[in-house]
C-alpha positions as CSV (number, residue, x, y, z in Angstrom):
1,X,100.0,-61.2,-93.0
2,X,97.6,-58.9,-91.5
3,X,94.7,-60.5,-89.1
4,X,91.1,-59.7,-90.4
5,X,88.6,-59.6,-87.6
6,X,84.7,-59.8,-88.5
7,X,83.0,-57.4,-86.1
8,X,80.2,-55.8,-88.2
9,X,78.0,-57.7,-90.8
10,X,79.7,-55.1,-93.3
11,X,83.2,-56.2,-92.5
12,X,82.2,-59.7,-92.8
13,X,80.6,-59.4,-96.1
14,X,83.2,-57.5,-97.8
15,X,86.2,-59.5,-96.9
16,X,84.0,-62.5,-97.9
17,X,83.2,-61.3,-101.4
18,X,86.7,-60.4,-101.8
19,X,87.8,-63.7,-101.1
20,X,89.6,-62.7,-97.9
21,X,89.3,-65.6,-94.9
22,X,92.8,-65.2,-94.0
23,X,93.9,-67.1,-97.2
24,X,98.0,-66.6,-97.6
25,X,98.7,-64.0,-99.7
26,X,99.2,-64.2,-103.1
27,X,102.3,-62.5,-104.9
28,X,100.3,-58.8,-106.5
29,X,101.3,-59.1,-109.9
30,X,99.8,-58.5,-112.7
31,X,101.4,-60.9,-115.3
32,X,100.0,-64.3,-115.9
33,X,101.7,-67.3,-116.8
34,X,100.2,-70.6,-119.0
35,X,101.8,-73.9,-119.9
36,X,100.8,-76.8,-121.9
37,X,102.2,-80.4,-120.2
38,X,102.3,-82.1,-123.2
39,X,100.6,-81.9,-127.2
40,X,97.4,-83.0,-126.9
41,X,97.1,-82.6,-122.7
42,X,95.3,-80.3,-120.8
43,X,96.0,-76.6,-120.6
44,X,96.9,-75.3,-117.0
45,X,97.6,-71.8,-116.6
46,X,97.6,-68.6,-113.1
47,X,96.3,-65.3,-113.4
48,X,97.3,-62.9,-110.6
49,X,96.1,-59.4,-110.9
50,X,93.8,-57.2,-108.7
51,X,90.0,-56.2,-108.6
52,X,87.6,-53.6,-107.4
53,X,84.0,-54.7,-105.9
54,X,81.1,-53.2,-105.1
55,X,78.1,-54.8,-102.9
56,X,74.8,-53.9,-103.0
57,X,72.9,-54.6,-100.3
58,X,68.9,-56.0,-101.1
59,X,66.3,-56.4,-99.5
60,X,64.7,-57.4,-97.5
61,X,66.9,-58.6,-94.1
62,X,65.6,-61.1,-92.7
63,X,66.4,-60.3,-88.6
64,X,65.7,-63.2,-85.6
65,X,66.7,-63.8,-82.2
66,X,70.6,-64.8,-82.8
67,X,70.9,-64.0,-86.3
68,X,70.8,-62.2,-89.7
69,X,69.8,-63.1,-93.1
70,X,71.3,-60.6,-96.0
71,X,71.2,-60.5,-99.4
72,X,73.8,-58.2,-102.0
73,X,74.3,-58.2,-105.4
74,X,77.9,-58.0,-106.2
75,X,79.6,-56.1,-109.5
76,X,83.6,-56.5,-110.0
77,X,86.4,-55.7,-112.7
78,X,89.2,-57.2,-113.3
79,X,92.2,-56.6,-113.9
80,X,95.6,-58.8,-114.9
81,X,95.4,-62.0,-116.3
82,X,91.5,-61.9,-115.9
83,X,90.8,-59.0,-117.3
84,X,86.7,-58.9,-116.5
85,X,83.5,-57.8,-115.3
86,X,81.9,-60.0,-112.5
87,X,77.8,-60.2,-111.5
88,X,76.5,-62.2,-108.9
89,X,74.9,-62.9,-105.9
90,X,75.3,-63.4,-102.1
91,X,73.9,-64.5,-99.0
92,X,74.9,-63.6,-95.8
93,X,74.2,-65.1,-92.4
94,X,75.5,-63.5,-89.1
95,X,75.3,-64.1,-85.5
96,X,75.3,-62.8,-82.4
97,X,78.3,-64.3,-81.2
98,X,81.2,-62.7,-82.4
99,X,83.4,-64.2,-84.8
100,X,80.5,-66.4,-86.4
101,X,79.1,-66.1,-89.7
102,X,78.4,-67.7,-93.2
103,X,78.6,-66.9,-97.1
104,X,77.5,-68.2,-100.4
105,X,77.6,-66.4,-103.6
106,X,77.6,-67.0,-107.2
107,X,79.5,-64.6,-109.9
108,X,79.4,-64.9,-114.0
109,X,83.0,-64.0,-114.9
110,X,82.7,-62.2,-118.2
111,X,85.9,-61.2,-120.1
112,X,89.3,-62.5,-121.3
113,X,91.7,-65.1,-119.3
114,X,94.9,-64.7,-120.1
115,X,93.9,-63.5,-124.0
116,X,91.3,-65.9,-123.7
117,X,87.8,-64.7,-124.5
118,X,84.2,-66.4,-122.9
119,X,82.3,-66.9,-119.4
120,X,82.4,-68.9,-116.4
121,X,80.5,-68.8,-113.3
122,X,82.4,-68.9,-109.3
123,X,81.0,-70.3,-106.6
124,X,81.9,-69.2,-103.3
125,X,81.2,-70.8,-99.8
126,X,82.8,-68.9,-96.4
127,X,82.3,-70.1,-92.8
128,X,83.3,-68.3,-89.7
129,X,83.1,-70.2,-86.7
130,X,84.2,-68.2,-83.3
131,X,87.4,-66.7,-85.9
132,X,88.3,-69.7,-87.4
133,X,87.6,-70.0,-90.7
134,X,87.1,-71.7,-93.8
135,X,86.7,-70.7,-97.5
136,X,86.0,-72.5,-101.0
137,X,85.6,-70.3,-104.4
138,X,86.0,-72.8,-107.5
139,X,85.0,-72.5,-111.0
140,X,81.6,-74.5,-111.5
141,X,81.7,-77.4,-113.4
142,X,80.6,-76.9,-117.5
143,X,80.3,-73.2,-116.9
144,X,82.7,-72.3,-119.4
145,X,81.9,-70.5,-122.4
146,X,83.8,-69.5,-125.5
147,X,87.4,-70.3,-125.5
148,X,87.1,-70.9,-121.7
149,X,84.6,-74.0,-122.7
150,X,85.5,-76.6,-120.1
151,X,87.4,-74.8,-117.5
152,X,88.4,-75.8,-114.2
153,X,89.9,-74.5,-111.2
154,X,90.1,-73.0,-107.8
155,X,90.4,-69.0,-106.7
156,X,92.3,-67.0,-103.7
157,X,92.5,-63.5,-102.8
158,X,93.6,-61.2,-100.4
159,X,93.7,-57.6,-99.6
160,X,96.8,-55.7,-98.7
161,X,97.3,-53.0,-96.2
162,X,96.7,-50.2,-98.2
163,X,93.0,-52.0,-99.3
164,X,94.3,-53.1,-102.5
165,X,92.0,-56.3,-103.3
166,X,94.2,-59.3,-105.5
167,X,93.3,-62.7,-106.9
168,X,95.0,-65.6,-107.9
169,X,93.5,-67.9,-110.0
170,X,94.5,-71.9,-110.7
171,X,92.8,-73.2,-113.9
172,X,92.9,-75.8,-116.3
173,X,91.4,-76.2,-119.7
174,X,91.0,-78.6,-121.8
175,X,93.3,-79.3,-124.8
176,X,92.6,-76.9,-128.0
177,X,91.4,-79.7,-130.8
């Protein structure tokens, strides 16, 4: 696995929005594989695949003795098992100290999981403290729309050497009535 080290507020924010805090890496594939426990049970299911992203920076910046406030607007596609478009939002909160620094974001997922069609929203909380870090990016509760009505689950990524960004993507669903 290759190291990731934060040393600009650019670095930081785009291996944060692409779900990179030294997560292991996740197999880049682009099949997607769903199984039903039982008739009647809930629906689990993985999509793998890989995405583009593209941050806008907003302002203002909000700059202090020993730190940075940021905001970016984030766009995304797809592809895989989740084949989408993404919009969101993210703040950013860096320090002087190397190696420390925060994230939260919020992204509407808009497209199809696995052949299934609707919404859901991500929500995405990073922490760098002195290089060790911490990530969280799970599907938010009821945010489901369409055939992905009541969807839950959890998301990693990471980028390979060449820069190629992946996702995998842990979800259940409930039973189809």
């Amino acid at each position: 696995m290759r190291k990731l080290l934060f040393p600009t507020l650019n670095d930081f924010v785009a291996i944060c929005i692409t779900l990179v805090l030294c997560l292991p890496a996740v197999r880049q594939s682009n099949s997607a594989t769903t199984s039903a426990n039982q008739k009647g049970a809930a629906m689990s299911g993985r999509a793998t695949g890989t995405f583009d992203v593209n941050l806008v920076p907003q302002e203002p910046t909000d700059k202090a003795d020993g730190s940075t406030l940021a905001r970016m607007t984030i766009d995304k596609q797809f592809h895989g098992g989740l084949e989408a478009t993404a919009k969101g939002q993210m703040l950013t909160a860096t320090t002087d100290v190397k190696g420390s620094a925060a994230y939260v974001a919020i992204e509407r997922i808009s497209g199809t999981l696995n052949g299934l069609a609707g919404t859901f929203v991500l929500q995405h909380s990073g922490t760098l403290n002195r290089g060790a870090q911490q990530q969280s990016v799970t599907v938010v509760p009821d945010s489901g729309t369409g055939q992905l009505a009541g969807i839950s689950g959890k998301m990693t990524g990471t980028i390979a050497a060449d820069g190629t960004h992946s996702y995998e993507l842990e979800y259940t669903l409930p039973a189809p009535h």
